[in-house]
N, C-alpha and C positions, 0 to 999 in steps of 0.2 A: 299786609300787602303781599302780593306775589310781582315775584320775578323773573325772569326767563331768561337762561344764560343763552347767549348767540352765538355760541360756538356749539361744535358736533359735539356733545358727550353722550356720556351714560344717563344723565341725569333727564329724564321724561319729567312731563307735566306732572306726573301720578305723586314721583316721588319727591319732588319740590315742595306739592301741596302736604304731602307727607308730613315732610320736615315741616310746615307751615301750621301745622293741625297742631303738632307735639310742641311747638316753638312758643305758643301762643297759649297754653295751657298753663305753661310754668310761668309765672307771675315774673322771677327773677332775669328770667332771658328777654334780653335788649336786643340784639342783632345775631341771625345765624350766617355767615361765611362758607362760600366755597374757597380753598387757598388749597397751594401746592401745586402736581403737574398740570391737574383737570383745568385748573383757575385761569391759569399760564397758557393753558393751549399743547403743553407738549407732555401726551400721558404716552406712557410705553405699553407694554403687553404683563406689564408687574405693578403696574401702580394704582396705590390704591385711590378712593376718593377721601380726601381728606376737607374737612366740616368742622368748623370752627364756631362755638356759639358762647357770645361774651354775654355776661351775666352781670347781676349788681355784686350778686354774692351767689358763689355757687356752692355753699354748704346747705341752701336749702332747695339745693335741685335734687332729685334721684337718681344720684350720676348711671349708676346701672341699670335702672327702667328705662332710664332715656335713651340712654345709650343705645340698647341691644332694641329698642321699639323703633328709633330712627335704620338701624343695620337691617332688619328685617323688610322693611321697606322696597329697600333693592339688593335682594337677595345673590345677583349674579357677580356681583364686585363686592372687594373687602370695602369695608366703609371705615375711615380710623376719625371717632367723634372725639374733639376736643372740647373742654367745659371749663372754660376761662374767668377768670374776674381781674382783678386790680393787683391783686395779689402773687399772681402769676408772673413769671420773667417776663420782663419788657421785649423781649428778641420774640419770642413767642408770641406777645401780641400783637405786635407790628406785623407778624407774616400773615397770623389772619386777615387784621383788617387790610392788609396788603392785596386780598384775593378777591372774589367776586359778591359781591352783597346779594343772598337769597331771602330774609325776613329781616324785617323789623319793626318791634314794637311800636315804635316813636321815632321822628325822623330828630329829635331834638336830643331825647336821651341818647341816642346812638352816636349822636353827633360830639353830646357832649365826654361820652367816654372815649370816642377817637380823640378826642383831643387829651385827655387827661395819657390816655396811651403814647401817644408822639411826647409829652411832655416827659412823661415816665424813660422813655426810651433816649432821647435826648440827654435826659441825666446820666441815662447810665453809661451810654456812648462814651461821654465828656469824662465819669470816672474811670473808665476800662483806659482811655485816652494816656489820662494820667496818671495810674496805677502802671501802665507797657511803659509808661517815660521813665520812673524811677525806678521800676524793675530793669530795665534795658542799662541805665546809670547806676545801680548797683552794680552787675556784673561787669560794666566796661571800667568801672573803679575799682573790681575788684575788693567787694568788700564781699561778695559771697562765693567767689572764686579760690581757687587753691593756688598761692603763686610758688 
């Protein structure tokens, strides 16, 4: 499937299809993401584009073929490709699927790992939550403070 972000960027027809041609080859990539300033609408005169492509499993992608074959692309901006799976920090996942949808596989598989991502992210929220609560209760009890 192709998509056309509606906002002014850097990103032409040429190299969406780009991304669309490489995205579609590797068996294991499920959705590729624009996220970061581009995504958001607010890029400065430094930033780079940042691309996000969640996988089942990304030890059978060629992180570095891929990589430098989608940069090459659009040669005039740094491009910083990210290659995700399940495995990878929940915070991390969320700001991809956080950002603009350019390919995907299957509108069901893509679906179903947003949703495994929110869940993943959800967990960890809830322990960071509670891991800042007894850390914050230690030191105010002074059990790892110096009195």
């Amino acid at each position: 499937m192709l998509y056309f972000i509606t906002m002014k960027t850097v990103l032409n027809p040429h190299f969406i299809r780009t991304i669309i041609t490489h995205s579609s080859k590797e068996t294991d990539i499920v959705a590729a993401y624009l996220f970061g300033s581009y995504a958001y609408g607010k890029p400065t005169n430094t930033s780079d584009i940042d691309l996000g492509f969640l996988c089942l499993s990304k030890q059978s992608v060629p992180i570095v073929a891929f990589s430098s074959n989608v940069s090459r692309a659009l040669p005039e901006k740094e491009v910083d490709v990210v290659i995700a799976d399940l495995t990878d920090k929940p915070l991390l996942l969320t700001e991809i699927i956080k950002g603009k949808l350019i390919y995907e596989k299957s509108a069901d598989e893509r679906i179903l790992l947003e949703t495994r991502i929110r869940k993943l992210n959800e967990d960890y929220t809830h322990l960071m939550r509670i891991k800042a609560y007894y850390l914050n209760k230690s030191f105010t009890e002074g059990i790892y403070a110096v009195k």
